[in-house]
C-alpha positions as semicolon CSV with decimal commas, in nm:
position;residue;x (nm);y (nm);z (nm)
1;X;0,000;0,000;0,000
2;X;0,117;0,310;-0,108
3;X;0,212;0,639;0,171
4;X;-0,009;0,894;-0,068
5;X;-0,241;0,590;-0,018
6;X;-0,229;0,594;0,357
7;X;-0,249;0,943;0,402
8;X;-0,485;1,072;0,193
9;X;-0,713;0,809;0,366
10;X;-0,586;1,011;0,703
11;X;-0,645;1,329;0,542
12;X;-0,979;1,253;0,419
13;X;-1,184;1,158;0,721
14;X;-0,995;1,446;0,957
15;X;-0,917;1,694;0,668
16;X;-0,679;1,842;0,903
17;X;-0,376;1,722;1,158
18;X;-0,322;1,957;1,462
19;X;0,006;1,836;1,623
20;X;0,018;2,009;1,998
21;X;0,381;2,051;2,136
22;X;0,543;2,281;2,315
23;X;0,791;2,467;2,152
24;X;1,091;2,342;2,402
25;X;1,013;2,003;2,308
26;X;1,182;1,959;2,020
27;X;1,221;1,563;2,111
28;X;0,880;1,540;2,097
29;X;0,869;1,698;1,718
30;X;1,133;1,457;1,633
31;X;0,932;1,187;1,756
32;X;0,631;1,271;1,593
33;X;0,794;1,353;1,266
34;X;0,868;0,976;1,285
35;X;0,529;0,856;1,326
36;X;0,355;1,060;1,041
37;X;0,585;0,953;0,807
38;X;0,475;0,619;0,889
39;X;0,119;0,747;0,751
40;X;0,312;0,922;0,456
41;X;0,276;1,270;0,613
42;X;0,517;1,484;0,751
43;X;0,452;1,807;0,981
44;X;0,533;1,998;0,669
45;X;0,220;1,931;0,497
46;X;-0,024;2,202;0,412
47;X;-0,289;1,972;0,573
48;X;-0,073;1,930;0,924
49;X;0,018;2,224;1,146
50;X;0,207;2,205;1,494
51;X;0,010;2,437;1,760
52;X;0,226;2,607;2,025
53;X;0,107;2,412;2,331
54;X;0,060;2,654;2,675
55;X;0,245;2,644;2,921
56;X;0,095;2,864;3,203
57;X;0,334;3,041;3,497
58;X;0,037;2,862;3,758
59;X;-0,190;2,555;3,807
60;X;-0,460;2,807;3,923
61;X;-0,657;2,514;4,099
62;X;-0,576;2,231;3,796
63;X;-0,380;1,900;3,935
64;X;-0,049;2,072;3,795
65;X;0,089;2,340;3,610
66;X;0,140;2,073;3,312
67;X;-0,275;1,939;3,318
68;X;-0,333;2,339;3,305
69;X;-0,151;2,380;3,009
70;X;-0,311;2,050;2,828
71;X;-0,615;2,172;2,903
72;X;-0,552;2,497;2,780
73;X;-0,348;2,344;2,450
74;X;-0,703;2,134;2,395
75;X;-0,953;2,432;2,385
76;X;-0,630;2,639;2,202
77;X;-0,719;2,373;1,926
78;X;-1,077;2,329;1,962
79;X;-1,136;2,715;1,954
80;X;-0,856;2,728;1,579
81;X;-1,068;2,485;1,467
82;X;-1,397;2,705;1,525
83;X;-1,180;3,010;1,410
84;X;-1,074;2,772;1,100
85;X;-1,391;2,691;1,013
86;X;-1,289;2,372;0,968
87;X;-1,561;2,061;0,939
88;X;-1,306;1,792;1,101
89;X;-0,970;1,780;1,288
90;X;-0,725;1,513;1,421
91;X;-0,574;1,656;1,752
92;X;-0,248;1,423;1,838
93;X;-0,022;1,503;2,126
94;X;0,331;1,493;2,025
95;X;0,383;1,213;2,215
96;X;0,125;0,987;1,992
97;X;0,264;0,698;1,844
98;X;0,095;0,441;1,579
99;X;0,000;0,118;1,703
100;X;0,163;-0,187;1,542
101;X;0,023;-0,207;1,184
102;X;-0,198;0,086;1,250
103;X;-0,100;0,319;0,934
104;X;-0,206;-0,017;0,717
105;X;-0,572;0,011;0,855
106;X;-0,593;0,340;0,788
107;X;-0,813;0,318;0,463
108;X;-1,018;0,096;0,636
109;X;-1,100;0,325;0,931
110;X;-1,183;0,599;0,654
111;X;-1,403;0,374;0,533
112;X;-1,587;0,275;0,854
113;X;-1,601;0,615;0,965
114;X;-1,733;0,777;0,608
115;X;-2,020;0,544;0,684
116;X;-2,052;0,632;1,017
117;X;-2,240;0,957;1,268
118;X;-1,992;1,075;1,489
119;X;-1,869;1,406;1,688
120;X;-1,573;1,238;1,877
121;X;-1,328;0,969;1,763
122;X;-1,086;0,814;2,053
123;X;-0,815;0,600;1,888
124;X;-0,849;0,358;2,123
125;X;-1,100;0,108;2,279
126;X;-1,098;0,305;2,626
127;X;-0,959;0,131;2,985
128;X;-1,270;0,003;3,106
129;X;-1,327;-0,342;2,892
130;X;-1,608;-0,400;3,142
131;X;-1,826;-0,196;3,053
132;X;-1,766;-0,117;2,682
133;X;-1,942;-0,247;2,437
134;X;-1,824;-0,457;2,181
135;X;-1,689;-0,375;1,849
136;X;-1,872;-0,347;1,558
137;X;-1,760;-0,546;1,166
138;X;-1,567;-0,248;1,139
139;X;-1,364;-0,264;1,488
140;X;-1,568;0,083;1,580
141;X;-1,671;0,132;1,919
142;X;-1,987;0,332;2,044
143;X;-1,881;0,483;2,393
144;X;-2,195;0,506;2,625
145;X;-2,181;0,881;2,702
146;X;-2,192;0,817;3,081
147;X;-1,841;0,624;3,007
148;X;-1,519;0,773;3,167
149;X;-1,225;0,768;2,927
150;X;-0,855;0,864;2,975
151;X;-0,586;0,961;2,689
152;X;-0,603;1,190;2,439
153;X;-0,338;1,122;2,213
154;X;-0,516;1,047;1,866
155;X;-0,837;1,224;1,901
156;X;-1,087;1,339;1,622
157;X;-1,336;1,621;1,669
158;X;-1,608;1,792;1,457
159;X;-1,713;2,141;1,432
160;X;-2,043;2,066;1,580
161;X;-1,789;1,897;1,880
162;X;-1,620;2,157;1,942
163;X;-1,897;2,424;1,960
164;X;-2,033;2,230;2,249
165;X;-1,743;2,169;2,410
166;X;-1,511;2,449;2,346
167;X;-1,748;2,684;2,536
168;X;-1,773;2,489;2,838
169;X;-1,447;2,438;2,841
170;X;-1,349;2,799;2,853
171;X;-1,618;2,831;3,166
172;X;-1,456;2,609;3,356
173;X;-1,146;2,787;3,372
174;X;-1,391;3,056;3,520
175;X;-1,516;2,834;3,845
176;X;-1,289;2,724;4,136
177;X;-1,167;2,364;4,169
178;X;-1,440;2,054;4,276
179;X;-1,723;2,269;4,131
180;X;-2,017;2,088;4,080
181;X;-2,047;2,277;3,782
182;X;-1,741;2,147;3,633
183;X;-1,391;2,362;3,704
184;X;-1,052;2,272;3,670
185;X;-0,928;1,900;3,588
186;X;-0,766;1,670;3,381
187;X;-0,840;1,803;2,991
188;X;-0,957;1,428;2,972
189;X;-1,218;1,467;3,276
190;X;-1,334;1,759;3,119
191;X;-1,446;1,575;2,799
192;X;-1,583;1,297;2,986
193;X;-1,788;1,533;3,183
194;X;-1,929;1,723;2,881
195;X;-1,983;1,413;2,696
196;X;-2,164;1,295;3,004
197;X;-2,387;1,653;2,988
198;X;-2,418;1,578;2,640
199;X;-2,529;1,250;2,488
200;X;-2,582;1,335;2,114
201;X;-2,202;1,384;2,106
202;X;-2,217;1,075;1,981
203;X;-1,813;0,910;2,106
204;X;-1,637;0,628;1,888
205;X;-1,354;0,442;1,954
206;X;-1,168;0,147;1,782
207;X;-1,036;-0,158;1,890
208;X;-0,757;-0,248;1,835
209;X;-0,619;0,086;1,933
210;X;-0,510;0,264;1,628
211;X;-0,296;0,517;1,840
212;X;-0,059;0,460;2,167
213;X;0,135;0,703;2,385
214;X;0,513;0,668;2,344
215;X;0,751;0,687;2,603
216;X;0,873;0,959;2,708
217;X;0,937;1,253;2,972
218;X;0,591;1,402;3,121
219;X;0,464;1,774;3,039
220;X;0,174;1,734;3,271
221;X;0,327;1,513;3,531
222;X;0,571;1,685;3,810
223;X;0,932;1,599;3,655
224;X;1,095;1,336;3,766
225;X;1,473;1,413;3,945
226;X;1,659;1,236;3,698
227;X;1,459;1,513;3,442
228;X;1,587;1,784;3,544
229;X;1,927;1,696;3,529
230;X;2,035;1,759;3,146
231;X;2,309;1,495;3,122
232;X;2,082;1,226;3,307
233;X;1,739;1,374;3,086
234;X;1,949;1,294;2,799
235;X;2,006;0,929;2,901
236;X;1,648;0,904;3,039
237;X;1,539;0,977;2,726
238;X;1,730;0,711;2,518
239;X;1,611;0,473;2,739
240;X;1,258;0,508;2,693
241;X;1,308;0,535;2,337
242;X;1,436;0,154;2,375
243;X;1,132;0,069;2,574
């Protein structure tokens, strides 16, 4: 199979690839310069931009500085995207990394998804095998709305997605922390609780995972000592490359 095959099939469902990374993280670009080209695509593309991922001075009541500035990096997206007016988007962190032989079921996922009503695309089957339903002919997955999820690594959105969510998102960041409302969390909380407040957001996944998280050191978790040494950040790094 051809790469013009692979990602035009990419290209086609999402019509565009938003690659969030902070600028620092040049590792991370490296890395995920890899993986498109795995795909056929490269961040080059006219099709695939890299957004400047925030990086706030404060967690201002989120878990951590880092799960303020995902959060903030999401709804950065979400809110291009309205600004865009684009119909579809792919939002992977920089840390995403194709599943083995996932860029060879890419034509296949356009395919089931072409076919398909959906406002959110996970590429994964979720963490909670108990209580998700089985896949369809296609490998799709249809999340119950009431269904927590976790990672957002590989994750499609709509336009009609992201006017629902983007606004909510942007009044949490207005309420104080354990709101009942909804205030500051976990960009992945978030989602689950506006999916949650809104059922005709109607959430696929896929199974097996098309996307994974590689290795690699934390923006949202508090850094590790041996990360913020540069000699032993250097060698922590090779070593989860080999993992």
């Amino acid at each position: 199979m051809s790469d013009r095959s692979l990602s035009q099939a990419l290209l086609d469902t999402f019509h565009r690839v938003v690659i969030i990374n902070l600028p620092e993280r040049a590792d991370r670009r490296r890395g995920i310069a890899q993986e498109l080209a795995k795909a056929g695509l490269s961040p080059d593309h006219p099709q695939v931009e890299i957004f400047a991922a925030k990086r706030p001075d404060g967690a201002a009541g989120f878990p951590s500085v880092g799960a303020h500035g995902a959060f903030l990096s999401h709804l950065g997206v979400m809110e291009r995207m309205l600004d865009q007016d684009w119909e579809r988007c792919l939002v992977l962190e920089d840390d995403m990394g194709f599943a083995p032989g996932a860029p060879a079921r890419l034509p296949a996922l356009a395919r089931a998804l072409a076919g398909r009503d959906w406002q959110i695309f996970y590429g994964h089957p979720g963490d909670m095998p108990e209580r998700t339903p089985a896949p369809d002919a296609d490998g799709l997955i249809a999340f119950p709305a009431d269904l927590g999820l976790i990672q957002l690594h590989f994750l499609g959105l709509t336009r009609a997605a992201a006017e629902t969510v983007a606004p909510e998102l942007r009044r949490m960041l207005t309420r104080p922390a354990g709101s009942p409302e909804g205030g500051p969390m976990h960009v992945d909380g978030a989602l689950n609780v506006l999916r949650a407040r809104h059922p005709a957001l109607t959430s696929l996944g896929i199974a097996p995972e098309i996307a994974v998280q590689r290795a690699s050191r934390s923006d949202i978790a508090e850094t590790r000592w041996f990360d913020r040494l540069p000699g032993l950040r250097r060698v922590s790094g090779a070593l989860r490359a080999l993992r």
